[in-house]
N, C-alpha and C positions, 0 to 999 in steps of 0.2 A: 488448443494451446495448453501450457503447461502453466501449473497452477499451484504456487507456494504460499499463499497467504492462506490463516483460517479464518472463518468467520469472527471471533472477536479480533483479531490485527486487523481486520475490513474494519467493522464498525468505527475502532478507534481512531484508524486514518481516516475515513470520509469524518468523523465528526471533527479531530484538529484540523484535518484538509478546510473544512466549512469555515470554522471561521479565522483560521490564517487567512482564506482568501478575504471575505468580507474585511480584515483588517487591512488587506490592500486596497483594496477598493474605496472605503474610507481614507486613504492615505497613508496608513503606516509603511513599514519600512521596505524595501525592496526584497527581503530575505524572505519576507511572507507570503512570497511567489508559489512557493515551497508547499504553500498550498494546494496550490492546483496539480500538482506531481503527489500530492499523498491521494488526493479524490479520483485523478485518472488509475494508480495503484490498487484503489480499494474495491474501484469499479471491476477492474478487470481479473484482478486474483490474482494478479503475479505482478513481482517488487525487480527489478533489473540490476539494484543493487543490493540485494537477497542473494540474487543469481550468481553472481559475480562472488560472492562474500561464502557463496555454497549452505547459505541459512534457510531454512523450514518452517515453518512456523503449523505446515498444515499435512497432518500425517496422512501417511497411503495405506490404508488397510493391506495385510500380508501376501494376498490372493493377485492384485496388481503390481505387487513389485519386479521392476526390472532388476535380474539378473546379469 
């Protein structure tokens, strides 16, 4: 699979992913959902609205760039 995010955008989304979610869980508001979409993203390395948006955050060394 194809992989945009770098490791600090990973970190930063599972750490707001974390407790967005615990904030719903505790009760706050339904948009804190938005948690569990930043922690499945951080997990996996790649963002679908990155993709969409044509944004990178995680460079390709020159040797594997598609032509």
């Amino acid at each position: 699979m194809k992989m945009n995010l770098n490791l600090f955008d990973r970190i930063l989304r599972f750490i707001l992913g974390f407790f967005l979610t615990i904030w719903l869980i505790a009760g706050g508001p339904g948009w804190s959902s938005l948690g569990l979409y930043l922690m499945m993203t951080a997990g996996w390395g790649f963002c679908p609205v990155y993709s969409l948006l044509k944004i990178r955050t995680l460079k390709i060394p020159s040797e594997n760039r598609e032509t």
